[in-house]
PyMOL commands that place a pseudoatom at each C-alpha (Angstrom):
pseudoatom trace, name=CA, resn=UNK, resi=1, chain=A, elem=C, hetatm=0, pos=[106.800, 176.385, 50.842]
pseudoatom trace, name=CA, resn=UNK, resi=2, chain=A, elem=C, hetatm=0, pos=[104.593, 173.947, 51.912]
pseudoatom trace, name=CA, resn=UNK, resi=3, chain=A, elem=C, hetatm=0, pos=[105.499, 171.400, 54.424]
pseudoatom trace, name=CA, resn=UNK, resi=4, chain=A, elem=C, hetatm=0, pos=[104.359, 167.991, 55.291]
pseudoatom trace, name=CA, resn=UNK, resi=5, chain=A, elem=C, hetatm=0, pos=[105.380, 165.730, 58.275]
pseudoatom trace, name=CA, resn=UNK, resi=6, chain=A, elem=C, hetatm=0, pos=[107.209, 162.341, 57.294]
pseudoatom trace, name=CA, resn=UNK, resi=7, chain=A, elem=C, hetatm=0, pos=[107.135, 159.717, 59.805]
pseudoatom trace, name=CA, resn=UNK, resi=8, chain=A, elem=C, hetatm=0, pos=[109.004, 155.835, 58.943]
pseudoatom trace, name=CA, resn=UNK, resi=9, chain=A, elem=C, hetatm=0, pos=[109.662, 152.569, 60.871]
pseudoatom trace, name=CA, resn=UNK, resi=10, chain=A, elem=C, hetatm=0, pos=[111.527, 149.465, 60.314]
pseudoatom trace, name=CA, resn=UNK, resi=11, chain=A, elem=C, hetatm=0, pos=[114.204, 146.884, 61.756]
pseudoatom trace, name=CA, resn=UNK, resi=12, chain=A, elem=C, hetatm=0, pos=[116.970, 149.067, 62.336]
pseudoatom trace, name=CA, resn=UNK, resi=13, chain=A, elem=C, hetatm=0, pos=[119.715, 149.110, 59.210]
pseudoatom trace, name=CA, resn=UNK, resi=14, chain=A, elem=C, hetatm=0, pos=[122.738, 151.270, 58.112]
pseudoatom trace, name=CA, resn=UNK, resi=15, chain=A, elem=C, hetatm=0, pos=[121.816, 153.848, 55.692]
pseudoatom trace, name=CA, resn=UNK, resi=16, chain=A, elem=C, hetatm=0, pos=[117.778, 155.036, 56.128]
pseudoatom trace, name=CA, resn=UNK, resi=17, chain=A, elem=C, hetatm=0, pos=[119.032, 158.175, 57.311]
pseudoatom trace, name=CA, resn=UNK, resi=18, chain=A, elem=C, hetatm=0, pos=[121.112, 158.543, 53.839]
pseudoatom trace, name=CA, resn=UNK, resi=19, chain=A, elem=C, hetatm=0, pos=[118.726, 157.512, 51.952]
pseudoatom trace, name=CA, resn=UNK, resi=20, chain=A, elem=C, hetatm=0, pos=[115.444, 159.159, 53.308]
pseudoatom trace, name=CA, resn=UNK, resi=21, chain=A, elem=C, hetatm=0, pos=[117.437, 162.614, 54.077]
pseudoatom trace, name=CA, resn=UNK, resi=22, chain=A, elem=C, hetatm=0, pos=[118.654, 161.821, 50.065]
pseudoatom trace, name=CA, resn=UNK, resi=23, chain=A, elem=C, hetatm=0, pos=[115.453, 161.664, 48.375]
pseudoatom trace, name=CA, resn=UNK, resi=24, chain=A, elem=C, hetatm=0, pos=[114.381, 164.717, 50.106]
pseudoatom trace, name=CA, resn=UNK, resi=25, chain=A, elem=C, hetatm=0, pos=[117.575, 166.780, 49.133]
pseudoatom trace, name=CA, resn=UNK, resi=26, chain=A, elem=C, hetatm=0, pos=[116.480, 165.639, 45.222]
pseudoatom trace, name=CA, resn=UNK, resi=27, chain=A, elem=C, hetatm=0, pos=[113.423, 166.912, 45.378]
pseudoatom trace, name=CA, resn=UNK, resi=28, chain=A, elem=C, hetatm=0, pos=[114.671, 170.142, 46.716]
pseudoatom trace, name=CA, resn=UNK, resi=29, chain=A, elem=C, hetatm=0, pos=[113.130, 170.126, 50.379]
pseudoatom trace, name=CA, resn=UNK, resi=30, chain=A, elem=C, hetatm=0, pos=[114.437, 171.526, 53.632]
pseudoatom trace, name=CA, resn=UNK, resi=31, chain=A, elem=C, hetatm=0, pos=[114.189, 169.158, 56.288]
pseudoatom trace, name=CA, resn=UNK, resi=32, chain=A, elem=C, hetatm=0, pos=[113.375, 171.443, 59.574]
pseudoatom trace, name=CA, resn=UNK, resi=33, chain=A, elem=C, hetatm=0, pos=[112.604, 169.819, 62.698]
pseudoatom trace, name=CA, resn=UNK, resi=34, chain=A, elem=C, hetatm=0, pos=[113.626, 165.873, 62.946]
pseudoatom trace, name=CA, resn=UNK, resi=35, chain=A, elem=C, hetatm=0, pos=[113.897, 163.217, 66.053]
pseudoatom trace, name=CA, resn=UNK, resi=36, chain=A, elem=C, hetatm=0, pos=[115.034, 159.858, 64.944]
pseudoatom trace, name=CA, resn=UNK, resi=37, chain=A, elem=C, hetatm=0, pos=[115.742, 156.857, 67.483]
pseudoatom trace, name=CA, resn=UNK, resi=38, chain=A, elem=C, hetatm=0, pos=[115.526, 153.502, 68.432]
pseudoatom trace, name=CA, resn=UNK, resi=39, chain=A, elem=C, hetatm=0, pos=[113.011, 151.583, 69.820]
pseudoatom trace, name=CA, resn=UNK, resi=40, chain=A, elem=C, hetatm=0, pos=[113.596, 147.859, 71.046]
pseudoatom trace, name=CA, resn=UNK, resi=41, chain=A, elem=C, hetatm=0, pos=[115.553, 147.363, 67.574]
pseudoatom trace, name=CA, resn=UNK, resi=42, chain=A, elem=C, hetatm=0, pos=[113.247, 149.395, 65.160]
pseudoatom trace, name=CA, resn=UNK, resi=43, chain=A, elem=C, hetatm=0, pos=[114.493, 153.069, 63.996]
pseudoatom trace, name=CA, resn=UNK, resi=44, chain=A, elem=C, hetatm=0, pos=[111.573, 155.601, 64.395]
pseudoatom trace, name=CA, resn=UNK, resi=45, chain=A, elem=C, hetatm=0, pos=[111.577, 158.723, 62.212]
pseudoatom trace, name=CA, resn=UNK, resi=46, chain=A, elem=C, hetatm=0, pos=[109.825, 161.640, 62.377]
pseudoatom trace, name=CA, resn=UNK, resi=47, chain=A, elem=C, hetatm=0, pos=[110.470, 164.760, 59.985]
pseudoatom trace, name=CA, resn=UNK, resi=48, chain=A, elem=C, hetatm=0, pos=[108.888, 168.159, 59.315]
pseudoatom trace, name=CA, resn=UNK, resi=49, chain=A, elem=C, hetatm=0, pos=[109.873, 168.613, 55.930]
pseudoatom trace, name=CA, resn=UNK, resi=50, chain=A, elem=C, hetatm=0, pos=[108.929, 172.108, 53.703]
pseudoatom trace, name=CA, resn=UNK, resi=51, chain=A, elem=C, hetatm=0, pos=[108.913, 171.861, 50.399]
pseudoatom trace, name=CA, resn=UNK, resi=52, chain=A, elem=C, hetatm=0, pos=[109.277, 173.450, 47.065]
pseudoatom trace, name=CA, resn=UNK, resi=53, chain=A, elem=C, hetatm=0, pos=[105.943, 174.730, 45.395]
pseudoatom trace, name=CA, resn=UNK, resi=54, chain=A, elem=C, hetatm=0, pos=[105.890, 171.979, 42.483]
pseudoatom trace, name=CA, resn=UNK, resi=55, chain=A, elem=C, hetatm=0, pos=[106.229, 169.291, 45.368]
pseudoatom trace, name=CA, resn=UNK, resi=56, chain=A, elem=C, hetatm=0, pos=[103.045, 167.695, 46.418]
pseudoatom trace, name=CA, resn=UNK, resi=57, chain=A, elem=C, hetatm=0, pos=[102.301, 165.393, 48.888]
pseudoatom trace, name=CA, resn=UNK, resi=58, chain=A, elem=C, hetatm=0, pos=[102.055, 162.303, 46.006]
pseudoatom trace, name=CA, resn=UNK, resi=59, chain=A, elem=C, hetatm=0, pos=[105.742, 163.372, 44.720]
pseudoatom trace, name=CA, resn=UNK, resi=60, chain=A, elem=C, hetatm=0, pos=[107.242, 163.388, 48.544]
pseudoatom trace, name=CA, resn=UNK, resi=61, chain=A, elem=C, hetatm=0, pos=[105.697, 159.163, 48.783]
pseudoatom trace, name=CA, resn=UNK, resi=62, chain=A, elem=C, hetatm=0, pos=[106.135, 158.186, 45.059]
pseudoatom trace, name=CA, resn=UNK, resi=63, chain=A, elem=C, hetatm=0, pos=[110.330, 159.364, 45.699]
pseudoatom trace, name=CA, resn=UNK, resi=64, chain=A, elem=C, hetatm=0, pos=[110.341, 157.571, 49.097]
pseudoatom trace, name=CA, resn=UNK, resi=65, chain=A, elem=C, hetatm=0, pos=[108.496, 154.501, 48.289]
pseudoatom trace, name=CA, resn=UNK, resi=66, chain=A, elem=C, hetatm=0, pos=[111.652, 153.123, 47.067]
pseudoatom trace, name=CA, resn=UNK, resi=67, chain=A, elem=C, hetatm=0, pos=[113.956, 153.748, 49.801]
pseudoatom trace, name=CA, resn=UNK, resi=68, chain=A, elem=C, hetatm=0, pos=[110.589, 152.276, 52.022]
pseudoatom trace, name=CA, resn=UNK, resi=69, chain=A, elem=C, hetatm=0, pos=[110.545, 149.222, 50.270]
pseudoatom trace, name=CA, resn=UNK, resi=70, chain=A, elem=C, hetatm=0, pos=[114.709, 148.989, 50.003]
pseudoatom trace, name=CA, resn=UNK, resi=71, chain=A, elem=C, hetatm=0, pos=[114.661, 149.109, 53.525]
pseudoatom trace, name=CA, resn=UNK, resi=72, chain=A, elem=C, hetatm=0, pos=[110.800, 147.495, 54.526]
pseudoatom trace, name=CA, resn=UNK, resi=73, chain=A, elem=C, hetatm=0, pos=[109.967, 150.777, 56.064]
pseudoatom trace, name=CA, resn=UNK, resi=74, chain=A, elem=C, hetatm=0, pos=[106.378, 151.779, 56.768]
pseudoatom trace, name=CA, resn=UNK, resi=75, chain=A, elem=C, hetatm=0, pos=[106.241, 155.602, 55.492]
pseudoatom trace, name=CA, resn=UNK, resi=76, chain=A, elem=C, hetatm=0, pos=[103.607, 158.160, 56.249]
pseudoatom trace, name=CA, resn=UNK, resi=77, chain=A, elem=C, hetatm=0, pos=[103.327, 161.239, 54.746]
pseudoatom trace, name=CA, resn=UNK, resi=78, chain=A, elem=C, hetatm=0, pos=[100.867, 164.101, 55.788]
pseudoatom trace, name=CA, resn=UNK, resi=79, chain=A, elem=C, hetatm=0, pos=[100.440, 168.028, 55.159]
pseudoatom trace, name=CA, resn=UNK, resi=80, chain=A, elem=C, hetatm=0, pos=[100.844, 169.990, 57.731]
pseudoatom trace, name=CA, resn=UNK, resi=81, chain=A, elem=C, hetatm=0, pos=[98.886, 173.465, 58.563]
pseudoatom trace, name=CA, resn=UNK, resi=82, chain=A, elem=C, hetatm=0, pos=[100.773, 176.525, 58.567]
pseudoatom trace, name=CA, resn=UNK, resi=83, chain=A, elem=C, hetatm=0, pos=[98.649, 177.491, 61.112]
pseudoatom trace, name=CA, resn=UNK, resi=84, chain=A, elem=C, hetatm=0, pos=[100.032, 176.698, 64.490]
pseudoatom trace, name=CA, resn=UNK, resi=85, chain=A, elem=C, hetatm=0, pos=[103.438, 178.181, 62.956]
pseudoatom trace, name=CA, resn=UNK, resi=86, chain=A, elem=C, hetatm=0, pos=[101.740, 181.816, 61.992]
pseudoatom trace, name=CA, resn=UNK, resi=87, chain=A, elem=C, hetatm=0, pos=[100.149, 181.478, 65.411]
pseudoatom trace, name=CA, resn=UNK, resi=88, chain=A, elem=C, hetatm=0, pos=[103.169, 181.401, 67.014]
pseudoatom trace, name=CA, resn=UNK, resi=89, chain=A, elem=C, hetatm=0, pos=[105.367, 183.369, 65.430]
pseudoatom trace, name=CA, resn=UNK, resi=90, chain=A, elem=C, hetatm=0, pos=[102.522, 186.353, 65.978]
pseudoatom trace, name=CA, resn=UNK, resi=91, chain=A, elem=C, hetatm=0, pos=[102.419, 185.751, 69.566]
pseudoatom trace, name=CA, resn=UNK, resi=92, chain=A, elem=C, hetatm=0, pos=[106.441, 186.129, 69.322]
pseudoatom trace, name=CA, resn=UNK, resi=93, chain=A, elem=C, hetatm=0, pos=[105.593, 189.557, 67.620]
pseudoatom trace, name=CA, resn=UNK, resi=94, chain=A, elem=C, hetatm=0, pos=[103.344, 190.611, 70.226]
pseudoatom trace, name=CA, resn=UNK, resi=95, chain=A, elem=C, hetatm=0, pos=[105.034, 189.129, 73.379]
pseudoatom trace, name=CA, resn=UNK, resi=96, chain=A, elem=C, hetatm=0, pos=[105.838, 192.863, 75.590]
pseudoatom trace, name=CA, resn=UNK, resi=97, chain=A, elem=C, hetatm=0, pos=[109.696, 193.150, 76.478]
pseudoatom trace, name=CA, resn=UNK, resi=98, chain=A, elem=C, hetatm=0, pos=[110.297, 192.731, 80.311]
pseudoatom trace, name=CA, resn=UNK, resi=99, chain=A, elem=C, hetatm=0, pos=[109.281, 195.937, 82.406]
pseudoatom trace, name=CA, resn=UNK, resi=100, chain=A, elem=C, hetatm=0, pos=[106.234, 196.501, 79.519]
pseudoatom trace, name=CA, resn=UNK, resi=101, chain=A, elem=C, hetatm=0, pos=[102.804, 197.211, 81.781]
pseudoatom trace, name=CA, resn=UNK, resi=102, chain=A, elem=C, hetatm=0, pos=[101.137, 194.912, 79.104]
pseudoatom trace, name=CA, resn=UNK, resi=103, chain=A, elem=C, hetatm=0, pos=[103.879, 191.838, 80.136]
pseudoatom trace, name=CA, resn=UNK, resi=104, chain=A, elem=C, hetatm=0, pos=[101.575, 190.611, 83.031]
pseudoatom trace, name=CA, resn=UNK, resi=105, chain=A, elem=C, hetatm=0, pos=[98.564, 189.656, 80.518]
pseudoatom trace, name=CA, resn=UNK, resi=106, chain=A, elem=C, hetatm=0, pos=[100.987, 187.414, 78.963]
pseudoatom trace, name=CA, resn=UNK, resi=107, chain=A, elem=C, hetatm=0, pos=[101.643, 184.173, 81.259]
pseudoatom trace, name=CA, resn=UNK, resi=108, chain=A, elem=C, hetatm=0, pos=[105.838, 183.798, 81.451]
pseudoatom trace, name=CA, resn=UNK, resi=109, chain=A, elem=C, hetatm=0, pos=[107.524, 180.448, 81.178]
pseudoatom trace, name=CA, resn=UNK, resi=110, chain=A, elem=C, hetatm=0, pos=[110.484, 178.694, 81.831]
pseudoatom trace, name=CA, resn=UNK, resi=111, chain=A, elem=C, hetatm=0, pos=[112.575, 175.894, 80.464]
pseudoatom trace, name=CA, resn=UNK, resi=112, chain=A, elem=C, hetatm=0, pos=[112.925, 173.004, 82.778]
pseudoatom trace, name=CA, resn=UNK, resi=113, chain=A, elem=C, hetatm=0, pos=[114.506, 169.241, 82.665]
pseudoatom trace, name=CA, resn=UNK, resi=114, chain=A, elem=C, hetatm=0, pos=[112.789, 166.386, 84.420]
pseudoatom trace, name=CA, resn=UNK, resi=115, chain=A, elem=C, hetatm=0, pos=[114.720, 162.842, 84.970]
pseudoatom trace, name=CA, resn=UNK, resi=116, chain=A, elem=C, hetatm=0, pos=[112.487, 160.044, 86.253]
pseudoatom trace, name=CA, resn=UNK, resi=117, chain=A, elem=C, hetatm=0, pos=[113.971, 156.602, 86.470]
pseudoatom trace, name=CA, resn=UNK, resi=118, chain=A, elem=C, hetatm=0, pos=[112.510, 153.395, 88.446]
pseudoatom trace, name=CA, resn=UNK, resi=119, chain=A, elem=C, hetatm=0, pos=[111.585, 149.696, 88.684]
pseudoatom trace, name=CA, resn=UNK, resi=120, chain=A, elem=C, hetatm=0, pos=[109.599, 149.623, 85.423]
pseudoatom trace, name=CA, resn=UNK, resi=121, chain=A, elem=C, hetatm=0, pos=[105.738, 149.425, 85.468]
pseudoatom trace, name=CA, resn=UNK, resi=122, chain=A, elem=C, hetatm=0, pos=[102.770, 150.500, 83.948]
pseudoatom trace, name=CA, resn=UNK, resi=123, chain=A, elem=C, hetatm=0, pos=[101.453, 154.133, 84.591]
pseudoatom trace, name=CA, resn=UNK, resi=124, chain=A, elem=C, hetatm=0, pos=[104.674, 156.161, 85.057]
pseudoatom trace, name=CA, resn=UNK, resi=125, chain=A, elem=C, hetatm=0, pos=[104.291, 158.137, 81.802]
pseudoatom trace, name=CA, resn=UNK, resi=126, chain=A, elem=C, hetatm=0, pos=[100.388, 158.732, 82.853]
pseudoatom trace, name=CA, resn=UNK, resi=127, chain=A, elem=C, hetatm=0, pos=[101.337, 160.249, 86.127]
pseudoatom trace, name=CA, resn=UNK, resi=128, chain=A, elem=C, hetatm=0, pos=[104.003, 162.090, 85.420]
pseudoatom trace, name=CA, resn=UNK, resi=129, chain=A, elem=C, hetatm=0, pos=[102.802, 164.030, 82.417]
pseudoatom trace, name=CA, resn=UNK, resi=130, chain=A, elem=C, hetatm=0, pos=[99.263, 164.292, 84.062]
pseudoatom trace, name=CA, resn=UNK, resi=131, chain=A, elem=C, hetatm=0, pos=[100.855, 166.334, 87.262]
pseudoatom trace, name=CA, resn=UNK, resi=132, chain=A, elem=C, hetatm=0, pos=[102.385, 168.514, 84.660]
pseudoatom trace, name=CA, resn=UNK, resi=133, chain=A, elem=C, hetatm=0, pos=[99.359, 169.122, 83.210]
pseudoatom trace, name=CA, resn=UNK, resi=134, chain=A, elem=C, hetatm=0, pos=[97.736, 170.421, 86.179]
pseudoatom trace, name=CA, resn=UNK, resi=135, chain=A, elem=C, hetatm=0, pos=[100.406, 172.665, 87.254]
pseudoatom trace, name=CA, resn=UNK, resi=136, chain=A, elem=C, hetatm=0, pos=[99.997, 173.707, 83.515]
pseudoatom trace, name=CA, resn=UNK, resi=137, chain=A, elem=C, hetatm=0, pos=[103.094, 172.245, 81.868]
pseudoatom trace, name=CA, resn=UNK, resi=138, chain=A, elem=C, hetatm=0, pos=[103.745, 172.077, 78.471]
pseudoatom trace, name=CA, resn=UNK, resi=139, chain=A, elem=C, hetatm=0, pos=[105.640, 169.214, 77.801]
pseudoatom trace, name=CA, resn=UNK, resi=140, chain=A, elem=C, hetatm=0, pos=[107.912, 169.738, 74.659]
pseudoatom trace, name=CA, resn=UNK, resi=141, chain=A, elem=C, hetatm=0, pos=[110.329, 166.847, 74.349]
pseudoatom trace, name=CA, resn=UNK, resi=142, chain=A, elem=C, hetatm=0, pos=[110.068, 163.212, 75.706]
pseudoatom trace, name=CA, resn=UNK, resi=143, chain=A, elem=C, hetatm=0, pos=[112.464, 160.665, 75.568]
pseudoatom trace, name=CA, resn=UNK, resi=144, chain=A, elem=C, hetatm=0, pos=[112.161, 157.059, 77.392]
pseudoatom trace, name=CA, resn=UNK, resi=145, chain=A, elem=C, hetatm=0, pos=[114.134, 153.996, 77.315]
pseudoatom trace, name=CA, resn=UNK, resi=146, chain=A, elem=C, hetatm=0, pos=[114.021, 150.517, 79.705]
pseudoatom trace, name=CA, resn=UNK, resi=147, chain=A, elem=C, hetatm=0, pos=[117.443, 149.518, 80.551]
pseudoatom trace, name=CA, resn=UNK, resi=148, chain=A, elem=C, hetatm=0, pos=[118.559, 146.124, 81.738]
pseudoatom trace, name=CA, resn=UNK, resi=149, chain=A, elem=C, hetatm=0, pos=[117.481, 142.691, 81.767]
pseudoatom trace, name=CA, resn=UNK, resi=150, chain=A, elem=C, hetatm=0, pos=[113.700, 142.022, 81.725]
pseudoatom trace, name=CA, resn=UNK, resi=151, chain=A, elem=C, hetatm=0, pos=[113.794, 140.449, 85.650]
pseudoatom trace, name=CA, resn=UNK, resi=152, chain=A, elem=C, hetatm=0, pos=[115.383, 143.814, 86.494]
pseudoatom trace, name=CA, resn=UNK, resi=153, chain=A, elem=C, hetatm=0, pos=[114.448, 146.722, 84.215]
pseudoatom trace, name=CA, resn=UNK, resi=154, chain=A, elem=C, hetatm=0, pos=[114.815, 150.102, 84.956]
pseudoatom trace, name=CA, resn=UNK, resi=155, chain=A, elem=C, hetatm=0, pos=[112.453, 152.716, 83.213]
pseudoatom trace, name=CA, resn=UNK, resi=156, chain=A, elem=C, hetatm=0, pos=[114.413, 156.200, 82.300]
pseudoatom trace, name=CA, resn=UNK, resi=157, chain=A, elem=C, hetatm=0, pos=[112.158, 159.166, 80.894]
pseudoatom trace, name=CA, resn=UNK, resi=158, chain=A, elem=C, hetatm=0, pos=[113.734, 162.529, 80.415]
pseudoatom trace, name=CA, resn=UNK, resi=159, chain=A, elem=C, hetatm=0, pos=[111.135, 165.539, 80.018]
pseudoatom trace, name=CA, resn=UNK, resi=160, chain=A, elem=C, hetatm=0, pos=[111.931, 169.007, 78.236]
pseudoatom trace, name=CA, resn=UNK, resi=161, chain=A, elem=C, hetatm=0, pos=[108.921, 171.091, 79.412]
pseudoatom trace, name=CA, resn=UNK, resi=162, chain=A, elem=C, hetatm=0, pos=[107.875, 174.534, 80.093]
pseudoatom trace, name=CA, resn=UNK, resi=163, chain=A, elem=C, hetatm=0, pos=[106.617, 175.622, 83.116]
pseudoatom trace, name=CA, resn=UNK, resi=164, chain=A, elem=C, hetatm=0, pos=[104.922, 179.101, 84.642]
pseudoatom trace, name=CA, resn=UNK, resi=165, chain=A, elem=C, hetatm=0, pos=[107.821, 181.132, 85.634]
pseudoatom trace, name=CA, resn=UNK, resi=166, chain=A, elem=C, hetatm=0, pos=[108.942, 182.482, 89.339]
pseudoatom trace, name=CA, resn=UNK, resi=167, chain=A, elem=C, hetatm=0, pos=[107.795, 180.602, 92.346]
pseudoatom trace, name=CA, resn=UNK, resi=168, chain=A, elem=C, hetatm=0, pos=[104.894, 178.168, 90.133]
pseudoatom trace, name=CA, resn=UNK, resi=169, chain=A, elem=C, hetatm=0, pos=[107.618, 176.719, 88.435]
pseudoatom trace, name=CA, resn=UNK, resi=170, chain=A, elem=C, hetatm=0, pos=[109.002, 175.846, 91.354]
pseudoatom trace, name=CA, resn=UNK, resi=171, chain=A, elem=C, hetatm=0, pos=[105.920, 174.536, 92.789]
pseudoatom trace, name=CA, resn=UNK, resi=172, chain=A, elem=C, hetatm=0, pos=[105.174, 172.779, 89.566]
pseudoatom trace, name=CA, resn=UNK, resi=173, chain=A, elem=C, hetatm=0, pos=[108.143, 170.727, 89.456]
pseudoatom trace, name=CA, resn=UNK, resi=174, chain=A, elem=C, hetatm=0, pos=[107.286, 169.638, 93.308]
pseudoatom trace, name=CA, resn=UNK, resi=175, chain=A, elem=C, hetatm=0, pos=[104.474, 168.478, 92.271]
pseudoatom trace, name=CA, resn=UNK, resi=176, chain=A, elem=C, hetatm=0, pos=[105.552, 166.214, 89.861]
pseudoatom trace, name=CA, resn=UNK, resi=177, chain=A, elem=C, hetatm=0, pos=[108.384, 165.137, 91.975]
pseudoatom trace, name=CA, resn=UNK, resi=178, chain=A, elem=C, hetatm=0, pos=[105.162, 164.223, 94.639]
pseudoatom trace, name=CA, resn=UNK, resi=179, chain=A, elem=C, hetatm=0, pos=[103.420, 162.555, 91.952]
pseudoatom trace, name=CA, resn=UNK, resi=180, chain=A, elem=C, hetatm=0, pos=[106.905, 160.258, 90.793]
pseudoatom trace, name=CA, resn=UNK, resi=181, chain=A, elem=C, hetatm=0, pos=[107.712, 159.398, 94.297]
pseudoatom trace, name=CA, resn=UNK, resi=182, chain=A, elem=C, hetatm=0, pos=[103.854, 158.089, 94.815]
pseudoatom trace, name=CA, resn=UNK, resi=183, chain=A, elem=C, hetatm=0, pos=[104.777, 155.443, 92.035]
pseudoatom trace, name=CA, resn=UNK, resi=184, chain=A, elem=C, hetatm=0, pos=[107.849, 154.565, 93.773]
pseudoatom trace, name=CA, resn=UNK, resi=185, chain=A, elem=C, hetatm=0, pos=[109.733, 156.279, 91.174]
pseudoatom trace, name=CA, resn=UNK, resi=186, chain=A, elem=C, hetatm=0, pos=[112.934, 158.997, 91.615]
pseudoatom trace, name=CA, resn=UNK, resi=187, chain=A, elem=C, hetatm=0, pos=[112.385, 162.120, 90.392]
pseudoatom trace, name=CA, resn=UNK, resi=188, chain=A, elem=C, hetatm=0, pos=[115.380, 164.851, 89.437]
pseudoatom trace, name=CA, resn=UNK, resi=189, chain=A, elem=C, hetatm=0, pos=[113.928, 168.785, 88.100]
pseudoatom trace, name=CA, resn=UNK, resi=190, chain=A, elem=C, hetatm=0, pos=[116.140, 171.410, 87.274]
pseudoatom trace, name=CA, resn=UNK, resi=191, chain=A, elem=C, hetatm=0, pos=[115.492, 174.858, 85.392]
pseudoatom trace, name=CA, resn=UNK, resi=192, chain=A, elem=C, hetatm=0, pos=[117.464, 175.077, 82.182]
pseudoatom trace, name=CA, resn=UNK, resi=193, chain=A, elem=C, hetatm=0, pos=[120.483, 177.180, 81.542]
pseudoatom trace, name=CA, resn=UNK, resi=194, chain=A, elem=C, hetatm=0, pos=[120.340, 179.416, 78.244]
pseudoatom trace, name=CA, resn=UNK, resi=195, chain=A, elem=C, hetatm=0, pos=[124.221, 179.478, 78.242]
pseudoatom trace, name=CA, resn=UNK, resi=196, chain=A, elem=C, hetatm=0, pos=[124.760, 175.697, 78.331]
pseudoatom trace, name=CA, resn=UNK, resi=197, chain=A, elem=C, hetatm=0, pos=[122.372, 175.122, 75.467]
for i in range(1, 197): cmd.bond("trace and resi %d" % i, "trace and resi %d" % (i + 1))
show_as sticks, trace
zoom trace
């Protein structure tokens, strides 16, 4: 199967989910990995959708274009590379179970949560994700919303990330804290819990 990523905006309306997820199941696709939200009144959309062999990138728009224009979404479709998935799925292969002599070549990481909320203001985003990246931290998941009145806003960002395991993650996630409280910004990291997922 091929697969494509499928990415839509517009004013936010009853029934694009129905409708996009709809045209898809007609065409005989598997819709894999989604996130769909809102943002200041707009619903966001992005799919990774794999496909059936007859099903092309031009048949994916030409069956959404109508539920795009129904609903005056802009729609982008694009094929994705297998690539990344074949690369990871080998590493997953290769990956030495714990105790293995081979498992220290092979950099361990852990699943962490990071809450930042704050007087909104330019830069938090930037400085937040930047000290992740230099305790090497992957970030996986982002979500951010402004809350309140405009004379009062409050910026909330929640991070899924991975982070070296052991004592660095630890480290890491005082670093970012270090970096959040330089903006003036509170900053909450915990490791996550396999059985409450």
């Amino acid at each position: 199967m091929a697969r494509f990523s499928l990415s839509a905006l517009g004013a936010d309306r009853p029934g694009i989910v129905a409708g996009v997820s709809g045209a898809l199941v007609d065409l005989g696709c598997n819709l894999e990995d989604s996130t769909m939200t809102i943002l200041r009144g707009h619903f966001a959309i992005l799919l990774v959708v794999a496909t059936p062999p007859q099903v092309d990138r031009e048949a994916l728009e030409r069956a959404l274009t109508p539920i795009a224009d129904a609903f005056d979404l802009t729609l982008a479709v694009r094929p994705l590379s297998d690539a990344a998935v074949r690369a990871e799925e080998a590493d997953r292969a290769q990956a030495p179970g714990p105790g293995s002599q081979a498992q220290a070549s092979v950099e361990a990481r852990e699943a962490w949560t990071i809450a930042v909320h704050g007087a909104d203001r330019p830069g938090i985003v930037h400085a937040v994700t930047t000290a992740l990246a230099q305790a090497r931290g992957n970030v996986v998941d982002v979500a951010t919303h402004v809350v309140g009145e405009p004379d009062s806003a409050v910026y909330v960002m929640t991070l899924r990330v991975t982070l070296p395991a052991g004592k660095a993650a630890e480290a890491a996630a005082r670093h970012v804290g270090e970096a959040a409280s330089e903006l003036g910004v509170h900053c909450t990291t915990h490791r996550d819990e396999a059985d409450l997922l």
